[in-house]
N, C-alpha and C positions, 0 to 999 in steps of 0.2 A: 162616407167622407166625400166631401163634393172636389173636383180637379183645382189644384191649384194656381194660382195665379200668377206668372213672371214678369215684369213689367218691363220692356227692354227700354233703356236710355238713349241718347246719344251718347252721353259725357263731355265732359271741359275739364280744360286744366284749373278753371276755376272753383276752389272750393264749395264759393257762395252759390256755385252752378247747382255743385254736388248737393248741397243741404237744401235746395229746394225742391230738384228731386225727391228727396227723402220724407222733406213736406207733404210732398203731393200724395207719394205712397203713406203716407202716413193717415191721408183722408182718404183714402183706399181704402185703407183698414176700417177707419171707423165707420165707412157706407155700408162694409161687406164684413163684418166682424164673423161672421162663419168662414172665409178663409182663409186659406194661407197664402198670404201674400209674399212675395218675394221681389227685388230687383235685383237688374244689374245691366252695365253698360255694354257699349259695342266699340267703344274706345275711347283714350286720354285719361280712365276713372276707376276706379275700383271701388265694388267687383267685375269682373265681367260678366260677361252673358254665362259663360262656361262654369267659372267658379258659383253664380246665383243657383244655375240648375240643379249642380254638384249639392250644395249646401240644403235645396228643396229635396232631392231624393235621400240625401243622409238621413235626412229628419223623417225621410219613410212614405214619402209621396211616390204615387207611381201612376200618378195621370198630371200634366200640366200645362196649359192656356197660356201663352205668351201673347201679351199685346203689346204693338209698340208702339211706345210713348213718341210718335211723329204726327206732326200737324198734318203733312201732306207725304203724300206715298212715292218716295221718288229712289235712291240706290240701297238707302240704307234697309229699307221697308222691303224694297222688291230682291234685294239682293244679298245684303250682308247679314240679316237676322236670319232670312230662311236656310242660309250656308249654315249662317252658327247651331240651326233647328235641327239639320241632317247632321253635323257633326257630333250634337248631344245627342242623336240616336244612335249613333255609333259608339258614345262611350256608356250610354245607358239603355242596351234593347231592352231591356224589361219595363222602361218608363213609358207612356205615352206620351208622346208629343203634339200639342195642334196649336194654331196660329191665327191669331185676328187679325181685323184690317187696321189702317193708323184711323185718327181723332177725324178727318176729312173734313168735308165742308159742312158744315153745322152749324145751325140757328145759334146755338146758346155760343161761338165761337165770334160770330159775328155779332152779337149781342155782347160779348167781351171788349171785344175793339172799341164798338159805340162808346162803353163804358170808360174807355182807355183814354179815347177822345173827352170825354166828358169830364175829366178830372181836370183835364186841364184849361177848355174853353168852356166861357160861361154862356148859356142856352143862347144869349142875345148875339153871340161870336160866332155862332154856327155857320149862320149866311155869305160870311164872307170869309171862312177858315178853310182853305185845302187841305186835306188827310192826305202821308206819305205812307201807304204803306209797305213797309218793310220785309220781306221775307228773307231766307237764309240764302237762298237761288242751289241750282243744282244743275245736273248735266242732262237731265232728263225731264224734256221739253213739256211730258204730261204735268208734271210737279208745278211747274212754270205756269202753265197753264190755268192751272188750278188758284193759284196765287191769285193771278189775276181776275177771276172769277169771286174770288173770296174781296176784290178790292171792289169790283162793279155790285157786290150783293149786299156791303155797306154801303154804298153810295146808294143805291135803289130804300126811295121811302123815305131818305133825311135831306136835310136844305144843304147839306155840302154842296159846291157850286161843283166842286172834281175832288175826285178820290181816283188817287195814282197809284200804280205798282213799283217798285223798284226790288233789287235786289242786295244784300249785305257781302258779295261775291259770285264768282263762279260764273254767273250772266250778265246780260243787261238788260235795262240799266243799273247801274251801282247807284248809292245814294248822292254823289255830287252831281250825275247827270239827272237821276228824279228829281231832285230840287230845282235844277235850271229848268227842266222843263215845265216842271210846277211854276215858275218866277216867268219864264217866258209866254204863259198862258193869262198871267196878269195874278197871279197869285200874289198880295203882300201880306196874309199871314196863311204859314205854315206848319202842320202839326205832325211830325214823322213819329209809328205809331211800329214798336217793332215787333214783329208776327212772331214771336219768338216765346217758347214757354219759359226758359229761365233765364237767368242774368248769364254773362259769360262775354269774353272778349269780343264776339260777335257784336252785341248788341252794345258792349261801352264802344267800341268805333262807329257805329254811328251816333252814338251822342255827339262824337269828335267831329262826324263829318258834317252832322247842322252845326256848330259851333262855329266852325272854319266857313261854313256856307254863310252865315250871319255874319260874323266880320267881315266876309270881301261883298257882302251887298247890304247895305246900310238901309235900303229898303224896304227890305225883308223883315218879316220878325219870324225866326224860329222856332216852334215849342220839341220840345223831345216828350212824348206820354212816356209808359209805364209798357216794359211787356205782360204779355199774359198772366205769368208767374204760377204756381202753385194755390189753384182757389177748388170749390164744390163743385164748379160745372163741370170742369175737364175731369175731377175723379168721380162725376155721376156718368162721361161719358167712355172712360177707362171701364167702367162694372159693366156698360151697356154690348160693350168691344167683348167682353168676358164673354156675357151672356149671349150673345149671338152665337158662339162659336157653340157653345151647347145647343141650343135652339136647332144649330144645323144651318145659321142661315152669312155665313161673313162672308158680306161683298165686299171686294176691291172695283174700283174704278179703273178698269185693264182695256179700256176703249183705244186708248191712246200710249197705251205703253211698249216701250223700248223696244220690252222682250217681245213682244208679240207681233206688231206692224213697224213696218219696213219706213221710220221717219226720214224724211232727206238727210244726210250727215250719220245718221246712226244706222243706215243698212243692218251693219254688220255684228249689230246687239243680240238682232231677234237670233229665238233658239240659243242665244249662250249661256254657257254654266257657268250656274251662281256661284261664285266664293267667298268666303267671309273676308269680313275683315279683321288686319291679324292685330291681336292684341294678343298684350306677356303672358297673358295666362293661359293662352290657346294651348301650346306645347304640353306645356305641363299636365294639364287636365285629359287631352286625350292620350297620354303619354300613358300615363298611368292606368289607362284603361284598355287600351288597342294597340301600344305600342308606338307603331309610326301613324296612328289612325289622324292625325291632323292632317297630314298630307292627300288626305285623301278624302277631305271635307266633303269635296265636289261632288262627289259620286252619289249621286241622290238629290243631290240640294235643289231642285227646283220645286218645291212645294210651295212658292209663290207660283206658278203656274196655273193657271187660274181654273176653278174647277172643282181644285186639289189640297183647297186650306187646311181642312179639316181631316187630310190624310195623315195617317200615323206614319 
């Protein structure tokens, strides 16, 4: 029986977030119909990470492959999945546990956006269309980074005049500042493009925010694309995340991370213990198994430590 597969979410309070997660896994399934797939969130959704794992080992699994469903590798990647990884080995030592890298920069990713763009401007609109694009933003200046690299690697090869980075919170810019600077560069039409796999409050506020950009400059015309959503690339590159971790070979891109080099503002990251993040079912699950064993997630959790994916 081959290890099965955990697919970790984000989650939203958004249902329609939830059901296209469930899309996605769903063409999981049918890429990989040998095996057992499973999800579960890391908060706002149900199931959790904890309850998913719980429900994989009932069913008799005792090796399992979590990847997480993140575009770019920033807290929740480096920190709150591998906490939740160490504390299912505390409530399950007889399962095996190992971990892949998130979705990253990828051809067929940036070949999505094209695509995202494309629905909306017609080939002849290209020349004089700026691309916004959007990502979630974080605290962790690698993630950031990375965004914007994914904004310069659409822009390389097409007749977009600028393709810009913004962020949907947490940094900057936010989306009313990428559009002014888009509009102050001489941009009049504009297409914000959100880096996002599923629908979810994120991604309806900045509908709102070109919206309210559009009205207060008459100039401008606004387009809002499509995000990524639930399609075949991301779950051929979900099986690929799989199969690396067997192969023996999952990279993380850790050049630039938190935990490891000493960023201005973030000294004080490197070497710290990972914690999960706490969702309702965390208690319950290790409760049931170890006692006070949630309390005590931390103890091990660094197996985003790079090196160390693949350690049980």
């Amino acid at each position: 029986m081959r290890p099965a597969l955990l697919i970790a979410g984000h989650g939203s309070r958004d249902p329609a977030a939830a059901g296209e997660f469930w899309a996605l896994v769903g063409l999981v399934r049918r890429r990989a119909p040998d095996l057992e797939v499973g999800g579960g969130f890391i908060e706002l959704a149900r199931p959790s990470l904890a309850s998913a794992a719980a429900a994989l080992v009932d069913g008799g699994v005792d090796d399992v492959v979590v990847v997480p469903l993140m575009l770019l590798a920033a807290g929740h990647t480096k920190n709150d999945i591998p906490a939740s990884i160490a504390a299912a080995r505390l409530a399950h030592p007889q399962v095996r546990f190992r971990y892949g890298r998130d979705l990253g920069v990828d051809p067929r990713l940036i070949g999505l956006v094209d695509g995202r763009v494309g629905a909306v401007v017609a080939p002849g609109e290209r020349a004089e269309t700026t691309v916004l694009l959007v990502g979630r933003g974080s605290s962790d200046p690698d993630a950031n980074a990375d965004l914007c690299k994914v904004a310069r690697l659409v822009h390389e090869g097409r007749s977009f005049p600028m393709v810009e980075p913004a962020f949907s919170g947490i940094t900057a810019p936010g989306v009313p500042q990428g559009l002014a600077r888009c509009a102050a560069l001489g941009a009049r039409r504009i297409v914000a493009v959100p880096y996002f796999l599923f629908i979810g409050v994120l991604v309806q506020r900045i509908a709102r925010n070109c919206a309210e950009f559009e009205d207060a400059h008459p100039g401008v015309e606004v387009r809002v694309a499509r995000h990524l959503g639930p399609v075949d690339a991301i779950a051929e590159l979900v099986v690929e995340r799989y199969e690396e971790v067997l192969g023996g070979s999952p990279r993380m891109n850790c050049d630039l991370c938190i935990h490891r080099i000493a960023l201005p503002g973030f000294e004080q990251r490197v070497g710290a213990p990972a914690m999960p993040h706490h969702h309702p079912d965390h208690a319950r699950h290790y409760d049931d198994a170890h006692g006070h064993a949630h309390g005590r997630a931390h103890d091990g959790a660094q197996d985003h430590v790079h090196g160390r994916a693949g350690a049980r």
